[in-house]
C-alpha positions as CSV (number, residue, x, y, z in Angstrom):
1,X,-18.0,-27.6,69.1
2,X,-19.3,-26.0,66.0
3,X,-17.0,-26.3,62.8
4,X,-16.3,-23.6,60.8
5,X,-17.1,-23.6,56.6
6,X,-14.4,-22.3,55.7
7,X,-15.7,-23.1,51.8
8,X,-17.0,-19.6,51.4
9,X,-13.3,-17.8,52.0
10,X,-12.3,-20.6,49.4
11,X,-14.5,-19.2,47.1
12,X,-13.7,-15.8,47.5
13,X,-10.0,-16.4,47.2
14,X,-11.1,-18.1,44.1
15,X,-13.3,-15.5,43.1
16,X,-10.2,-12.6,43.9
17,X,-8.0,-15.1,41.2
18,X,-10.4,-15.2,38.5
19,X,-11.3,-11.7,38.5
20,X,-7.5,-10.4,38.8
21,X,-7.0,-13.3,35.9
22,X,-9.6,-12.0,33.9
23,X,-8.3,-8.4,34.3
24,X,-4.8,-9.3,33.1
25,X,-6.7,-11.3,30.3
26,X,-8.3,-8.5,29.0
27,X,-6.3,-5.5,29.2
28,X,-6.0,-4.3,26.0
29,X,-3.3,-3.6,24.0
30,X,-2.5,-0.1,23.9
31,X,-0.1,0.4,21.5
32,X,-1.6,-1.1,18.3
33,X,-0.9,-0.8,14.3
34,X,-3.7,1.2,12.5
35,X,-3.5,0.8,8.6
36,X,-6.0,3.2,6.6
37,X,-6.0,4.0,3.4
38,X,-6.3,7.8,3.6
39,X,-8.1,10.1,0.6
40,X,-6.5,13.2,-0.9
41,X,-8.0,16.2,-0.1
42,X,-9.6,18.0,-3.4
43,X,-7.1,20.1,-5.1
44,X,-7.1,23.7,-4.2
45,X,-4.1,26.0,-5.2
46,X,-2.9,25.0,-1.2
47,X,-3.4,21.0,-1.3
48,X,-2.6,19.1,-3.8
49,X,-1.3,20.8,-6.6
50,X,2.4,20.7,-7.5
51,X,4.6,23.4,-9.3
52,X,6.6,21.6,-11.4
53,X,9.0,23.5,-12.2
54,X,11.4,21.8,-15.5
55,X,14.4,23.6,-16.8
56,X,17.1,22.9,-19.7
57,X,19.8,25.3,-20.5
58,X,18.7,28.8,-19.6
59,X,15.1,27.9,-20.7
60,X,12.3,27.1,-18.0
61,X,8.7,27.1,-17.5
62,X,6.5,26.3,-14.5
63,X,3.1,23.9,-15.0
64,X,0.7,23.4,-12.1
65,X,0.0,19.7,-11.4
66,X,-2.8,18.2,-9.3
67,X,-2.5,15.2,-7.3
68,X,-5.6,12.8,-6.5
69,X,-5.7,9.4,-5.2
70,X,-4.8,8.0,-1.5
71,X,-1.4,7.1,0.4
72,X,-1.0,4.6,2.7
73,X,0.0,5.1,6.4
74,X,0.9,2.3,8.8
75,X,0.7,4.0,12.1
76,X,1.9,2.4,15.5
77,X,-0.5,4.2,17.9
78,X,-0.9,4.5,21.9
79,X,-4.7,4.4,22.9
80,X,-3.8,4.4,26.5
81,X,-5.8,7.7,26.5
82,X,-8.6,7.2,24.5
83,X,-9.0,11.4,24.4
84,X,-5.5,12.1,23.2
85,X,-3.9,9.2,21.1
86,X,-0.1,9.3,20.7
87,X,1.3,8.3,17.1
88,X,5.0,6.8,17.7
89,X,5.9,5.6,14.5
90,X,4.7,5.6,10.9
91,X,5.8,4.2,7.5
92,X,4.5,4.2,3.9
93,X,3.4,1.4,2.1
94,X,2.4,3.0,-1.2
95,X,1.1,0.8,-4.9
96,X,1.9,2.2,-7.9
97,X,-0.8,3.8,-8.8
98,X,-2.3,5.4,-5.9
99,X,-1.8,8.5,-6.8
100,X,-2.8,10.0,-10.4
101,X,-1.4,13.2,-11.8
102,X,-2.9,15.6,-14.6
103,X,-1.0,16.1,-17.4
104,X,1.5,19.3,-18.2
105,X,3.5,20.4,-20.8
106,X,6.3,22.9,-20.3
107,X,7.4,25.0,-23.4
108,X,11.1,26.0,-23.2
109,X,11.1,28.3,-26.3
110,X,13.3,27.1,-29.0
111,X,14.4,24.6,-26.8
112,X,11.0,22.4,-27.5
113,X,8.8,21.4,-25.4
114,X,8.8,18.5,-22.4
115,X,5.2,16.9,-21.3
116,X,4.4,14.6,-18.4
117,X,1.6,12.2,-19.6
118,X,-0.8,10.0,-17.8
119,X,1.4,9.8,-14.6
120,X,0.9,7.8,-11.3
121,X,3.2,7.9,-8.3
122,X,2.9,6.4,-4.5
123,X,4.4,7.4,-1.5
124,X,6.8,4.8,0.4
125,X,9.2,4.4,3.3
126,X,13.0,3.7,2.8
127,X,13.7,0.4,4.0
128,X,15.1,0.3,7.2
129,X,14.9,-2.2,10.2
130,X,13.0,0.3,12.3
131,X,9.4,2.0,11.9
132,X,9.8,5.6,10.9
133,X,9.9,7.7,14.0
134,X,7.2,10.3,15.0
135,X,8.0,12.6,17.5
136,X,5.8,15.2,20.0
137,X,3.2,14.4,23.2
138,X,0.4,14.9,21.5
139,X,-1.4,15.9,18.1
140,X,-0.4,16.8,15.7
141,X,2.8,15.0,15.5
142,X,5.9,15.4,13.2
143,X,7.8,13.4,11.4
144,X,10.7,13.3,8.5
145,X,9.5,13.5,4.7
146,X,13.1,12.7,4.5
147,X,12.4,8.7,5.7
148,X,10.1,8.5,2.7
149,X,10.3,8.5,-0.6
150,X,7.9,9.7,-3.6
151,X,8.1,7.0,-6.7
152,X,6.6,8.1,-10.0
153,X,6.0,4.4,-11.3
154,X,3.8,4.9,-14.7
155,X,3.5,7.3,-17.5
156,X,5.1,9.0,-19.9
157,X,8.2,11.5,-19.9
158,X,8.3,13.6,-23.7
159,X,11.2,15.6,-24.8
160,X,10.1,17.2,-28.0
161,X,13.3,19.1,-28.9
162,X,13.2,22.0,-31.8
163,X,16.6,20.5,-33.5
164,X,16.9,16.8,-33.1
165,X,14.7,13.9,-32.5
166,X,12.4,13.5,-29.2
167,X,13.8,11.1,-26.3
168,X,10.7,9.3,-24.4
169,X,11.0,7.4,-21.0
170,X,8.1,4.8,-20.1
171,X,8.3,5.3,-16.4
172,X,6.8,1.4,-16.1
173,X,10.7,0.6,-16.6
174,X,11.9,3.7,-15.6
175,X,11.1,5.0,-12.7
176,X,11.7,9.0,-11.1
177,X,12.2,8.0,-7.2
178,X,12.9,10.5,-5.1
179,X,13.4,11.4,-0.9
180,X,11.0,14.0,0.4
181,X,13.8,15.8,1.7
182,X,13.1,17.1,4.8
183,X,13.4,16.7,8.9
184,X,10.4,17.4,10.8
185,X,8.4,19.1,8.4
186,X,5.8,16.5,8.2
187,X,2.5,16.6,10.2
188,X,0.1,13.9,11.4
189,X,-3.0,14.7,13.5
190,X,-5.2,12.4,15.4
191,X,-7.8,13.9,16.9
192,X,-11.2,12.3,18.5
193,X,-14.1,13.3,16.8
194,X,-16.8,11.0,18.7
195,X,-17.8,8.4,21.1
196,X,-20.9,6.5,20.2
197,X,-22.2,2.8,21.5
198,X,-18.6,1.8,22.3
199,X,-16.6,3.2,19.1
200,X,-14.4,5.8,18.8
201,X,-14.0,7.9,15.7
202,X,-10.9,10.2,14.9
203,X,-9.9,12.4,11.8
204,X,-6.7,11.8,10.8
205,X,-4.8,14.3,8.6
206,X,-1.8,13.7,6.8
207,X,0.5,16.7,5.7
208,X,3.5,16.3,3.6
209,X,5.5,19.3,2.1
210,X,7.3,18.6,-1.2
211,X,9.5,21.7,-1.2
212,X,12.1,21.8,-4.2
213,X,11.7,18.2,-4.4
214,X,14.4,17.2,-7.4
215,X,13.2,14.5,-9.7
216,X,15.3,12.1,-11.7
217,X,15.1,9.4,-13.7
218,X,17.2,6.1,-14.4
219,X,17.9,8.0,-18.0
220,X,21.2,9.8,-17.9
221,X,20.2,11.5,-21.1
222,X,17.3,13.0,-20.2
223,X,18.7,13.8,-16.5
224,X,21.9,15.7,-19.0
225,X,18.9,17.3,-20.5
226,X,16.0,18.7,-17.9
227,X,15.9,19.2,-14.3
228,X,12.6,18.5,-13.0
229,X,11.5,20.6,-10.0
230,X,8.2,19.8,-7.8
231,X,6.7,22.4,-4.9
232,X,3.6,21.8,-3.4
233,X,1.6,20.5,-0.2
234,X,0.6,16.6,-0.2
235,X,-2.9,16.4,2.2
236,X,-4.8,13.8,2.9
237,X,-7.6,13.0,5.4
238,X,-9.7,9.9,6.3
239,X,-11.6,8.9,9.4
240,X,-10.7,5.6,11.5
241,X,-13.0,3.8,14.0
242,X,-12.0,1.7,17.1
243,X,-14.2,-0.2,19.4
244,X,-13.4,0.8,22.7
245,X,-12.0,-2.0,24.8
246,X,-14.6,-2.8,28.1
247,X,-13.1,-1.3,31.2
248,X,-11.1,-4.1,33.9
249,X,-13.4,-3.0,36.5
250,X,-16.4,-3.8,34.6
251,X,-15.1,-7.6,34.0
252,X,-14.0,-7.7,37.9
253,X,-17.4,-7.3,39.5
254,X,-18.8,-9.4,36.8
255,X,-16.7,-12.6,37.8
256,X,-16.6,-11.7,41.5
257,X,-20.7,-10.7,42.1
258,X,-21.8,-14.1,41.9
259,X,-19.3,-15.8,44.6
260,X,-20.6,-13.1,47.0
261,X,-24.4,-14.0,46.5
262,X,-23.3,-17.8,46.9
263,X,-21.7,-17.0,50.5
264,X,-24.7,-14.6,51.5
265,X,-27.2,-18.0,50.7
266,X,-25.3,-20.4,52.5
């Protein structure tokens, strides 16, 4: 009687394993963290440059303030559709001087005269023991200024009264801190740009409004004396790249083509 090989179905059971091992093996991660650190846009009277608007008494006077530097997103992200990623959650993990201001001085008539000097400021998240939330299916997405919070860390705040003697506070030691302030009035867009020899690009764009943004300091006098006052859009825009994971299918016929052509020469 002739006696089967049964070694070939062996092998293709074996084969059938290793492929649906090496699938599970390389599936990749969809949901991953993506950390840039994203450019401000140029000033124009739309991006980047802040009203600040500083009061004392019945005296005010409103200086325009540009903004350049970079923030510093950390995004969880959802690649499962490499067309259309999905941004779930993002906080800020700003430095103290990422972002640089120009200087302005407000005249308050015969009040004096209050200039901000050689400032720097960062964006950063409240501390919480969740991510930030982002919310919509698909770009752009919104989230809450109101999770994050602006911190001018450096510089120089100058009251130069008419009657009296000036007050300065060395923002080094103390700080203005402030929330953003609002709920869903954030954007964040992820768009593909192009796919080329397995890489991905996207533009990512970062909008933050700062709408009657109130800024104080650790200085009850100089709180008593000026209210500080800051309107304006925060932009920023960057690229990212990510190398496009090879397809499951791909790595199944690679591990199971050779145990077929060893059963067809046997």
């Amino acid at each position: 009687m002739h006696k089967l090989n049964r070694r070939p179905r062996y092998r293709m059971l074996a084969a059938a394993a290793l492929a649906l091992t090496a699938i599970n093996a390389a599936s990749p991660v969809l949901a991953e963290t993506v950390a840039p650190v994203v450019d401000l846009t140029p000033a124009t009277p739309t991006e980047n440059t802040f009203e600040f608007t500083i009061s004392a008494l019945s005296q005010s006077d409103t200086q325009s303030v540009t903004y350049q530097g970079v923030i510093r997103p950390i995004m969880e992200v959802d690649f499962s559709d490499i067309n259309d990623p999905v941004i779930t959650s993002m906080d800020f993990a700003g430095q103290a001087s990422d972002i640089v201001h120009s200087d302005a001085t407000a005249t308050l008539g015969a009040l004096g005269t209050v200039s901000l000097n050689d400032i720097l400021s960062c964006i950063v998240t409240f501390p919480t023991s969740v991510p930030a939330p982002v919310t919509g299916a698909s770009s752009p997405f919104s989230f809450s200024s109101s999770d994050h919070e602006i911190i001018f860390g450096a510089g120089m705040v100058e009251v130069n009264p008419s009657i009296g003697s000036p007050t300065t506070v060395d923002l080094a030691t103390e700080p203005f801190r402030r929330s953003l302030g609002g709920t869903n009035d954030s954007t964040v867009a992820l768009t593909l740009n192009n796919i080329a020899a397995g890489v991905a690009t996207y533009d990512l764009e970062i909008i933050i409004p700062l709408i009657q943004v109130n800024v104080e300091t650790d200085d009850p006098g100089i709180n008593a004396l000026v209210d500080i006052l800051v309107d304006g859009n925060l932009v920023a825009k960057t690229q990212i790249m990510r190398q496009i994971p090879e397809p499951a299918s791909l790595i199944l016929c690679a591990c199971a083509v050779p145990w077929v052509l060893q059963r067809r020469r046997q």
